[in-house]
C-alpha positions in Angstrom: 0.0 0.0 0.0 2.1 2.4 -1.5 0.1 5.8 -0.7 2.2 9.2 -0.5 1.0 10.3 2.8 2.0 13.7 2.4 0.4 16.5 1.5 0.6 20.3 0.6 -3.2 21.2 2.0 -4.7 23.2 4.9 -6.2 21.5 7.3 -8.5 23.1 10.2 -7.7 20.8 13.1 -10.2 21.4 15.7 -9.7 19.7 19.0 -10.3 20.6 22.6 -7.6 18.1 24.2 -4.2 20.3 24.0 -2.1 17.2 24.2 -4.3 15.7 21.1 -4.3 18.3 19.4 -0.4 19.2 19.4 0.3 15.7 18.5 -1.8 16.6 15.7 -0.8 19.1 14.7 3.3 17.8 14.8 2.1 15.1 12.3 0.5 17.3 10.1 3.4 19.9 9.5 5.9 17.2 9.5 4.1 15.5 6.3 3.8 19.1 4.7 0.2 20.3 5.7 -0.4 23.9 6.6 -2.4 24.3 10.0 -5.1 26.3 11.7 -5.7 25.2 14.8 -8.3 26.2 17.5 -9.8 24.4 20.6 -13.2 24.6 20.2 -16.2 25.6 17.5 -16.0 28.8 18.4 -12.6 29.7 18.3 -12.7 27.4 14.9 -15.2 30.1 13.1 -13.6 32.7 14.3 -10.3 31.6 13.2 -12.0 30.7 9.8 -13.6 34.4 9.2 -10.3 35.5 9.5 -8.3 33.5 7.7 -7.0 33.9 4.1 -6.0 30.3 4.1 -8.1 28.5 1.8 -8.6 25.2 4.1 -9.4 21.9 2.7 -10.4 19.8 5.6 -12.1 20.5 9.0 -10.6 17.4 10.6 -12.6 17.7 14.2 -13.3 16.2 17.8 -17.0 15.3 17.7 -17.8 15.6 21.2 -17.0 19.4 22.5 -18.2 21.8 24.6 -20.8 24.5 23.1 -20.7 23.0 19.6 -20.2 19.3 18.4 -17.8 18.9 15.5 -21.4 18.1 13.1 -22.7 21.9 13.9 -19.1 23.3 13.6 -19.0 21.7 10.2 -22.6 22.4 9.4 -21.9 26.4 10.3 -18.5 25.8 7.9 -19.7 24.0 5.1 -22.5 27.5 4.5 -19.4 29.7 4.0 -17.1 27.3 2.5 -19.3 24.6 0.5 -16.0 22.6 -0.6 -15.2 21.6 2.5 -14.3 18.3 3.4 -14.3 16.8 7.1 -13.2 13.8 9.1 -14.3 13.5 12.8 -12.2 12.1 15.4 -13.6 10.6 18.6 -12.6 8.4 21.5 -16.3 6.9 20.9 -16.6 3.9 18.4 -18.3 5.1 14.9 -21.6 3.4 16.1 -22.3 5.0 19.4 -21.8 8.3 17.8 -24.1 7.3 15.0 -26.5 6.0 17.2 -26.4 9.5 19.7 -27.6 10.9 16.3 -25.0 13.0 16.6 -23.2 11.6 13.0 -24.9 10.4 9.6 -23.8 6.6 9.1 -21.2 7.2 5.7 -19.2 10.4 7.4 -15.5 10.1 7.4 -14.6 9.4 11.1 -11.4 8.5 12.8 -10.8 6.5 16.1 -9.1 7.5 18.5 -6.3 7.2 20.2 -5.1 6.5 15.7 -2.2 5.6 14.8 0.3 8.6 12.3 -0.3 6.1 9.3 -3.6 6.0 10.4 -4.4 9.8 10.3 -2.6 10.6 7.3 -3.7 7.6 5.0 -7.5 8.9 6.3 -6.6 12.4 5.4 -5.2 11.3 1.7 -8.4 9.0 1.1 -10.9 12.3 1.9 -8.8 14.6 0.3 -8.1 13.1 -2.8 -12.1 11.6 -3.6 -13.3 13.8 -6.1 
C-alpha cells in the first residue's frame, strides 16, 4: 500500500484536548500540511472568518463543549461549500451514529489513531473527487 502520505493542504484541526491536538498538529506539519488550529467551534469560526487560508479539511473532535464537530462543520460548510471533514472521537463510529450525533457514511477516525492512520485517512478524503 504504496500511498504518499503527504500533503501540501490546509487542514482546520479542531480539538479541545491540548495534548491531542499538538500531537496533531506535529504530524500534520511534519508530512507538509499547513495548519489552523483552534480548541473549540467557536474559536474554529472565528479563526476561519479571519483566515486567508483556503482550508481543505475540517478534521474535528466530535464531542466538544458549546458545539459538536457536526454543527461546527454544518456552520462551515455554509461559507465554504468545498469543504471536506473527518471526525475524530474516543467513541466507536456506532455510538456516535447512534447519539444521532453523526450520519452513518461520514468520514470518522478512532481515537487514540495511529500517524499512518491519520494521514492515510486524510489522503483518502482529500483526494475523492
Amino acid at each position: 500500500n504504496n500511498i504518499d502520505l503527504t500533503g501540501s493542504e490546509t487542514i482546520l484541526v479542531v480539538e479541545d484536548n491540548g495534548n491531542v491536538r499538538d500531537i496533531v498538529c506535529d504530524i500534520l506539519e511534519k508530512f507538509g500540511y499547513s495548519v489552523v488550529v483552534a480548541k473549540n467551534g467557536v474559536e474554529a469560526l472565528k479563526s476561519m472568518a479571519v483566515s486567508k487560508e483556503s482550508v481543505a479539511l475540517l478534521l474535528t473532535d466530535v464531542v466538544m463543549p458549546h458545539m459538536n464537530g457536526k454543527e461546527l462543520y454544518n456552520e462551515l460548510s455554509q461559507d465554504f461549500p468545498k469543504l471536506k471533514v473527518i471526525y475524530m472521537s474516543g467513541y466507536t463510529d456506532n455510538a456516535i451514529v447512534h447519539k444521532g450525533v453523526l450520519d452513518e457514511g461520514v468520514h470518522f477516525i478512532k481515537k487514540p489513531f495511529t500517524v499512518q492512520g491519520i494521514l492515510s485517512k486524510l489522503r483518502t478524503v482529500l483526494n475523492e473527487e
